[in-house]
PADREN-561539 format. One record per residue (C-alpha): residue in three letters; z, x, y. Coordinates in steps of 0.25 Angstrom, whole numbers, plus 5000, padded with zeros to 4 digits. Layout:
<sites>
site balum: ALA, pz: Z, px: X, py: Y
...
</sites>
This chain:
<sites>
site balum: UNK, pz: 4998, px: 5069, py: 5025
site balum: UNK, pz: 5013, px: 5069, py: 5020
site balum: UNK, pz: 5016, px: 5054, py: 5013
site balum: UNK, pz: 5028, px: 5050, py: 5009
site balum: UNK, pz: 5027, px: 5050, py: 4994
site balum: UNK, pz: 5016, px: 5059, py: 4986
site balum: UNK, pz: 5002, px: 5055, py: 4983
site balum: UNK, pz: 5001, px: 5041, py: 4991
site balum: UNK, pz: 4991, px: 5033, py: 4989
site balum: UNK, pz: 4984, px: 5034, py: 5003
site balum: UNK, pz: 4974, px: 5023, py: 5013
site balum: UNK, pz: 4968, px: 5027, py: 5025
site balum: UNK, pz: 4969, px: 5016, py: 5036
site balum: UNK, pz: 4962, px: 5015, py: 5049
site balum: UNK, pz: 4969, px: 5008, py: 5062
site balum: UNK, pz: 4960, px: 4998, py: 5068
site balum: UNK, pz: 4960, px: 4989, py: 5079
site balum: UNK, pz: 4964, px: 4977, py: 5070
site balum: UNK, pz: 4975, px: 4983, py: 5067
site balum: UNK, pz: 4981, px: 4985, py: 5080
site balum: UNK, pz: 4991, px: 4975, py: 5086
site balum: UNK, pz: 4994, px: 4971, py: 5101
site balum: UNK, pz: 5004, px: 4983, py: 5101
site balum: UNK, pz: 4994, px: 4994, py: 5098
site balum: UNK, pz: 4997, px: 4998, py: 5086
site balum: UNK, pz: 4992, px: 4994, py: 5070
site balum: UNK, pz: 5000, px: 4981, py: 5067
site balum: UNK, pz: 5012, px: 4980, py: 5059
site balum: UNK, pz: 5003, px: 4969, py: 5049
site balum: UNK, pz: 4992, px: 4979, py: 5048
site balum: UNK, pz: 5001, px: 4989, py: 5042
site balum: UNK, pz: 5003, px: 4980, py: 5031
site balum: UNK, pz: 4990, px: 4977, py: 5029
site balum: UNK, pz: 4988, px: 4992, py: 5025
site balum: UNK, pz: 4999, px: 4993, py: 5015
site balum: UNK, pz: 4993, px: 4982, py: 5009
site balum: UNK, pz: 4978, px: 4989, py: 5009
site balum: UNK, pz: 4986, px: 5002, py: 5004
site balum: UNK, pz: 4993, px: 4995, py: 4993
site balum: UNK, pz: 4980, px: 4990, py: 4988
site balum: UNK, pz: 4972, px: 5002, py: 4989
site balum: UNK, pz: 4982, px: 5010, py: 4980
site balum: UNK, pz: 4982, px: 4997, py: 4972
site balum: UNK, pz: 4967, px: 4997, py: 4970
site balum: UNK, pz: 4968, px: 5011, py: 4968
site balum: UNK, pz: 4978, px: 5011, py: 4958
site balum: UNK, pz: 4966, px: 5001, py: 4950
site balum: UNK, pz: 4975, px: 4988, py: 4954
site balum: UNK, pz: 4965, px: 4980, py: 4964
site balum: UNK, pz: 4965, px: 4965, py: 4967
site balum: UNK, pz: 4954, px: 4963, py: 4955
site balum: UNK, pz: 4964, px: 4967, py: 4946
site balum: UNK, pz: 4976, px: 4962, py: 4950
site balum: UNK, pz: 4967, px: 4948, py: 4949
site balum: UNK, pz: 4963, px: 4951, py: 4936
site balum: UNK, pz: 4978, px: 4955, py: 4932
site balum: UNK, pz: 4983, px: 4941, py: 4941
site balum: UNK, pz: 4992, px: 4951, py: 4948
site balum: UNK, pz: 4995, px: 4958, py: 4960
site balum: UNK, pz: 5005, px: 4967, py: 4968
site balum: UNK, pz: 5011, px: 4957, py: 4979
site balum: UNK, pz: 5020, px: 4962, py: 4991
site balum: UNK, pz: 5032, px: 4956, py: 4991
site balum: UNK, pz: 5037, px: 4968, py: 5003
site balum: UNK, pz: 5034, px: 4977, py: 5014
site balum: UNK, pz: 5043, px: 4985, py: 5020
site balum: UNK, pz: 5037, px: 4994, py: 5032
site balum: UNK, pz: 5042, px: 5003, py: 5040
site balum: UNK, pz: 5033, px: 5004, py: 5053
site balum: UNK, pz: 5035, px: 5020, py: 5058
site balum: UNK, pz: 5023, px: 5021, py: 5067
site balum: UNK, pz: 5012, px: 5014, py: 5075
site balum: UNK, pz: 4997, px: 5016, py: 5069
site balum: UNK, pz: 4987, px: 5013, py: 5079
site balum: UNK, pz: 4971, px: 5010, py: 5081
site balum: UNK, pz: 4963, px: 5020, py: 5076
site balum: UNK, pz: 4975, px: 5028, py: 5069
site balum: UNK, pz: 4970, px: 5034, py: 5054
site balum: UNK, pz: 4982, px: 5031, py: 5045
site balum: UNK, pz: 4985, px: 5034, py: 5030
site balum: UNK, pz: 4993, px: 5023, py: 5022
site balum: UNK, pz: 5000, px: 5028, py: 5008
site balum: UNK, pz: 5005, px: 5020, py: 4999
site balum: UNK, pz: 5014, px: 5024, py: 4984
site balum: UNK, pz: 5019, px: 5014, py: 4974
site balum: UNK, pz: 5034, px: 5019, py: 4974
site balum: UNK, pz: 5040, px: 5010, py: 4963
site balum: UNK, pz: 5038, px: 4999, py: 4955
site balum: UNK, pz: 5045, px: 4990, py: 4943
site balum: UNK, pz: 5031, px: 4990, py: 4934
site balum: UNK, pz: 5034, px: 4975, py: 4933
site balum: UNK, pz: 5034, px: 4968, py: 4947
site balum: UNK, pz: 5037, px: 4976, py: 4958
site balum: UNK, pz: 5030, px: 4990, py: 4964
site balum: UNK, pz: 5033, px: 4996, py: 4980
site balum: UNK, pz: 5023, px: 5004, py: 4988
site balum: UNK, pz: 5027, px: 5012, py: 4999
site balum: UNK, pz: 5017, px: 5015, py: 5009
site balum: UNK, pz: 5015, px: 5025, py: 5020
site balum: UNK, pz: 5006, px: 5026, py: 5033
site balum: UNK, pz: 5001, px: 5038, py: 5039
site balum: UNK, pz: 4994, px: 5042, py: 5054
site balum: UNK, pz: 4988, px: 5055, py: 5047
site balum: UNK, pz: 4985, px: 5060, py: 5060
site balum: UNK, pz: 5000, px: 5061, py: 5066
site balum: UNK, pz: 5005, px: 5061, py: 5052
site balum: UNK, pz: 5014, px: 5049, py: 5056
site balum: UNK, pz: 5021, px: 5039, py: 5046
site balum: UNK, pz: 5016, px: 5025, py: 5052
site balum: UNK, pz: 5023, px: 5015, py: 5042
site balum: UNK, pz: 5029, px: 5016, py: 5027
site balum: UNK, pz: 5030, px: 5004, py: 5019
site balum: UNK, pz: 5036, px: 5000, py: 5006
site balum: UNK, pz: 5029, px: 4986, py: 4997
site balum: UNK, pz: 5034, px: 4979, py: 4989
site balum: UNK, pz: 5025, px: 4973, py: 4979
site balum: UNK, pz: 5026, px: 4963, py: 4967
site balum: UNK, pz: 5018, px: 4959, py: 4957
site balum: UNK, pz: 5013, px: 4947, py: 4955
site balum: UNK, pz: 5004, px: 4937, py: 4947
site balum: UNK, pz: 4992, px: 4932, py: 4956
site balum: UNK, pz: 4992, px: 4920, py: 4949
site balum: UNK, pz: 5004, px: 4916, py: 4951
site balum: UNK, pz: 5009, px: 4924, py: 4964
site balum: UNK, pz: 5023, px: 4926, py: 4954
site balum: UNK, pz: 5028, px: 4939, py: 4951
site balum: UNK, pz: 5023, px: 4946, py: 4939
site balum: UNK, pz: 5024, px: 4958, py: 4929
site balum: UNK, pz: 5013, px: 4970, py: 4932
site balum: UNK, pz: 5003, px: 4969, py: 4923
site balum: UNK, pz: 5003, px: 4984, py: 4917
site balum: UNK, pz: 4989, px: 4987, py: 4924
site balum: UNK, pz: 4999, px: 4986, py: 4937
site balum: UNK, pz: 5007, px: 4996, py: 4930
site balum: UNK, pz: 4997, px: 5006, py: 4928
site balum: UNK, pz: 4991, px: 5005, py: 4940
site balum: UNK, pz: 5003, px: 5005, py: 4950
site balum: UNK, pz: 5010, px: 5012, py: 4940
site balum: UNK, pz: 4999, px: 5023, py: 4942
site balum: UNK, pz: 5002, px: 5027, py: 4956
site balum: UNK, pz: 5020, px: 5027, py: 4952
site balum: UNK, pz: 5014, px: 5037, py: 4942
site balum: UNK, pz: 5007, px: 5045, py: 4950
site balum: UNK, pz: 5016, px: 5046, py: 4962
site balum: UNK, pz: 5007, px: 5038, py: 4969
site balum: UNK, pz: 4992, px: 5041, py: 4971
site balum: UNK, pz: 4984, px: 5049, py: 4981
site balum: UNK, pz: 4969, px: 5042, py: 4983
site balum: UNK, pz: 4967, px: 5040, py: 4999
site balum: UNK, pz: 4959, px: 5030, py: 5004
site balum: UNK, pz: 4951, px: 5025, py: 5014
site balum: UNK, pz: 4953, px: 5011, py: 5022
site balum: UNK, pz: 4948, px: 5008, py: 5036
</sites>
């Protein structure tokens, strides 16, 4: 599979009937509900899950999505989301990009771009990454992205 960045960090997604609007096609909504997934298995990945962003009273909060919608998925289809954390300040702010696959026609679906900003959970306000953010997130910048597939039905 040709992704357009080097060693993504990669989810396996499954259409299902849920997902299909009155048009035929996986709704727009659910798209976002698999970037959202994608983000938090590279996070989790990455050692960052939601029990330590509790203990650390901080967290990654979208503050932008900006999709582009290329092609229709449908029931049944086999797709492959990849996602890369392309840039970030090491204080506040870090940006994913994101990009869905059909393996089996080899055709782009959607590529996407989040914003995130972090935050204290306490409080909701902005605040500086702790430094485990730093490692962690930092890791995958470092390593020009990571390369573990995964499995999500």
């Amino acid at each position: 599979m040709v992704w357009d960045q080097s060693t993504p960090f990669i989810i396996d997604l499954n259409v299902v009937a849920e997902d299909i609007d009155g048009l035929g096609h996986a709704n727009n909504a659910v798209y976002v509900s698999w970037l959202e997934r994608c983000a938090w298995r590279h996070s989790q990945y990455l050692g960052l899950d939601l029990t330590e962003y509790r203990r650390l009273d901080r967290a990654m909060a979208v503050v932008r999505h900006e999709i582009d919608y290329l092609a229709s998925a449908y029931e049944h289809d086999q797709l492959q989301l990849a996602t890369w954390i392309v840039d970030w300040d090491k204080r506040l702010k870090m940006t994913r990009h994101f990009q869905l696959r059909r393996p089996v026609d080899g055709v782009t679906l959607l590529r996407a771009q989040t914003t995130f900003v972090c935050i204290e959970l306490s409080s909701g306000r902005p605040k500086r990454m702790p430094q485990s953010f730093i490692d962690g997130y930092g890791a995958a910048i470092r390593q020009d992205g990571i390369s573990n597939p995964g499995v999500d039905q």
